[in-house]
C-alpha positions, 0 to 999 in steps of 0.5 A: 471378345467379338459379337460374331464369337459363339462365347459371346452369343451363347455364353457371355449375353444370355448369361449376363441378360439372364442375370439383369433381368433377375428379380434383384435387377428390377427391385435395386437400380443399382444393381443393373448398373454394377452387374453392367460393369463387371461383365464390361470388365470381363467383356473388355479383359477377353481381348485387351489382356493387360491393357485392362489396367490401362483402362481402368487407370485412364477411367479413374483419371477422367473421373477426377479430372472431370470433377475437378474441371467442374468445380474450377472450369480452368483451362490449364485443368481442362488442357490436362486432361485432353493432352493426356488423353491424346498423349496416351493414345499417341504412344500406342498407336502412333509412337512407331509410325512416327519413329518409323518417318524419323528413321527414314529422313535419319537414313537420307541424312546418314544419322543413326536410326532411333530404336523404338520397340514395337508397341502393341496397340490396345483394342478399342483406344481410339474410341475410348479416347474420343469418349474421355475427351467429350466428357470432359469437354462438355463438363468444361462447357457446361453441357454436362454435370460431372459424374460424382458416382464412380460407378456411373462415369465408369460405365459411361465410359466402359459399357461393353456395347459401344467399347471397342466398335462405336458409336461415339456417344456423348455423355449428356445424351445417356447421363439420365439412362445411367442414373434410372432406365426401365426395359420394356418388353418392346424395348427388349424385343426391338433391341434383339431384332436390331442385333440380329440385323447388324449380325446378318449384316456382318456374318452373312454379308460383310464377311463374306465379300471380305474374303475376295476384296482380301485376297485381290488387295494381297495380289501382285501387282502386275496381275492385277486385271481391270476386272480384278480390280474393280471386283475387288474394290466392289467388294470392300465397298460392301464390306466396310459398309456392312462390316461398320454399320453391322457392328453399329447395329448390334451396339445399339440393339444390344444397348436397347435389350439393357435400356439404353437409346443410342444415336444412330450411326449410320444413315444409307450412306451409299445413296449420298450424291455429294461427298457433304451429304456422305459425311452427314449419313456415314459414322455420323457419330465419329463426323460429329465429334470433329465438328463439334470438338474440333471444327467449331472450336477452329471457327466452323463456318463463322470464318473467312472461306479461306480459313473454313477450307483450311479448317475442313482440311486439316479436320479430315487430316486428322479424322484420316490418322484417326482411323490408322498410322499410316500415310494412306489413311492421311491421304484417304482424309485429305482426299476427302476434305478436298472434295468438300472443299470443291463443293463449298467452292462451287456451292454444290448441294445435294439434291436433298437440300434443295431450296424449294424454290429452285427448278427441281433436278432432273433424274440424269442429274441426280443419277449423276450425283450419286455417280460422281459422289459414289466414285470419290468415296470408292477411290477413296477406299482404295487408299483406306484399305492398301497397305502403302501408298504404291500399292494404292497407285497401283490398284488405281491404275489397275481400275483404269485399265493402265495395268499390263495385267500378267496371266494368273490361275486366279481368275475373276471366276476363281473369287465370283463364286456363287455365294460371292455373287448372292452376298454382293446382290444382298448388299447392293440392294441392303446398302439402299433404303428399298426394303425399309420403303417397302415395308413401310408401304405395306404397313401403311397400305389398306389391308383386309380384316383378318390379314393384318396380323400377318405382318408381324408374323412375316417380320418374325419369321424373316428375323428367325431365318436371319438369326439362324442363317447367321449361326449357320454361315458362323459354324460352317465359316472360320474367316471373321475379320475385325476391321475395327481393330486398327481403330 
């Protein structure tokens, strides 16, 4: 079940919030927390299937892993519970990449391929496995206290908001919420608005732009047009940002409605004007579980550089197979982890950081920063989105105008439709801070008696237009892809 589906919006979370705003809620926590539970069974069930034993029968392993990492701190227990961790998620996501590898240098040597049935992957796994490893990791340093309540450390782990799409949040940060929350009404009408925003931002104009970006990516090569190209890649640019941090918003704004502050994922990301900078604003809760549980335990900074650039390499290495099975998400990481390591060795910083005494930047710098560090992260979503390695070469060469395109109907006017257009307007202005400024300097301006409760009004008024904008662009659309699934 995804939070774009009608089932959910009209069905599953009116229901479910009906039901944990009854009087029974308010008067016994414990009944918020099991009501919480079930519909994260039930939500998780609607698209796992059977892989919901496997979910639950991981949740119970963490439970008594944790405890018993607690009351020994071990590090035979503590190496345990993360290799099983990592073995379960390395036989279903990974089992047939790596077969397929073994097979291919098997085929040069003239051996006889293995035979691997092809192992279907269960929705969400990545991030659930990143959740069971930090809990277990932060009991392990005593940063958190094992959960003895099997009710609590199950939903920790289970809570449908953040279960299939993030953010990765860390159990210390929501230990105290799981035992005793209170929901206000400014808690629940913040939370609505922010899932409506993350809905927008998903139906009206992720969606959108995925269908040009899709279908130019599926296109033969020899017709692929530098302007082709190029609109498609501006495409998937938008898309994978507002498709990601749409879904972070509706997780968040959905915790919110039930009394649970989530960290925030994503912080405009695009206005970033080195790759450094990109990294500390884009999925920073997936950044920070790598710096935290794997970059810092290498050394993190304390090391020689030598050692630090390795470090950073093969912590992007990693983050790239995170994200899928394939050599081009390995390539797109290791693109990445290369820049950062330029910029350490050049002692690039982003403008934002700055040692007040040094000369300011001129705006031709900053305009460059953000040019440069703009085109390494477009590049790099070439790779993130092809499907193989020659058909990222191929794209790129197309971006460079290297590509004898061939004559197609297809044309550039044939994905520029209008609705294309206003989506790609919508997100280049959504995907920089200049609506959020702006509000913020109406609010602070000066204003007339009797005209300062008109802003609220305006602000509902644009979340009502919002809200139904997006049910109708639901009704009338059946594409809604859900990229999140190869994670």
């Amino acid at each position: 079940m995804l939070f774009t589906e009608p089932a959910f919006l009209f069905l599953f979370l009116p229901v479910l919030l009906a039901l944990y705003f009854a009087p029974a809620s308010r008067s016994h926590g414990r009944y918020g927390n099991w009501l919480l539970l079930v519909a994260s069974v039930i939500f998780y069930a609607k698209g796992g299937g059977s892989f919901t034993w496997l979910m639950l029968a991981s949740i119970a392993f963490n439970y008594f892993m944790a405890i018993l990492v607690a009351a020994r701190r071990s590090q035979p227990w503590l190496a345990l519970a993360i290799g099983a961790n990592l073995t379960v998620l390395g036989v279903f996501k990974y089992a047939n990449f790596f077969a397929d590898n073994i097979n291919t240098l098997f085929l040069v040597i003239g051996a006889r391929p293995l035979v691997v049935p092809r192992v279907l992957l269960p929705i969400g796994i990545s991030f659930f496995t990143f959740h069971a490893i930090s809990y277990v990791v932060d009991v392990y340093r005593r940063d958190a206290t094992a959960q003895k309540s099997p009710v609590h450390a199950a939903l920790y782990l289970l809570l449908f908001p953040q279960l299939i799409a993030g953010p990765i949040i860390r159990y210390r940060d929501i230990a105290d919420q799981l035992a005793l929350r209170r929901v206000t009404v400014d808690d629940l009408a913040c939370g609505i608005r922010r899932f409506v925003i993350g809905l927008a931002k998903k139906v009206l104009i992720a969606n959108v732009v995925a269908g040009p970006a899709d279908q130019i990516f599926a296109m033969p090569f020899a017709q692929l047009s530098i302007r082709h190209a190029w609109l498609g890649l501006v495409c998937y640019t938008l898309q994978i940002y507002f498709d990601f941090s749409g879904y972070s918003d509706m997780a968040i704004g959905l915790g919110r409605m039930f009394g649970f502050r989530f960290p925030e994922n994503f912080r405009w990301p695009y206005v970033a004007d080195t790759v450094q900078e990109f990294w500390r604003r884009w999925h920073i809760s997936l950044s920070t579980w790598f710096r935290d549980y794997l970059y810092v335990p290498l050394g993190g900074n304390r090391v020689p550089p030598s050692r630090m650039y390795r470090n950073l390499v093969m912590v992007f290495f990693l983050c790239g197979l995170w994200h899928g099975a394939s050599w081009n998400f390995v390539i797109w990481g290791l693109w990445h982890g290369t820049f950062l390591v330029i910029e350490r060795v050049l002692g690039w910083r982003s403008a934002r950081a700055q040692d007040p005494a040094a000369p300011s930047l001129t705006p031709a710098h900053r305009a460059a920063g953000h040019v440069y560090a703009l085109s390494v992260v477009m590049v790099g979503w070439v790779f993130f989105r092809a499907e193989t390695l020659a058909g990222s070469l191929a794209f790129l060469r197309a971006l460079a105008g290297l590509s004898p395109a061939l004559t197609t109907p297809y044309t550039v006017s044939w994905y520029f439709t209008p609705e294309v257009a206003l989506a790609l307007a919508a997100g280049a202005i959504g995907s920089m801070p200049w609506v959020p400024a702006l509000a913020a300097r109406i609010q602070s301006a000066p204003h007339r008696p009797g005209i300062a409760w008109t802003i609220p009004a305006l602000n509902t008024t644009a979340l009502a237009l919002l809200l139904l904008a997006s049910i109708m662009q639901m009704a009338a659309r059946t594409y809604n892809p859900f990229i999140y699934f190869r994670f």
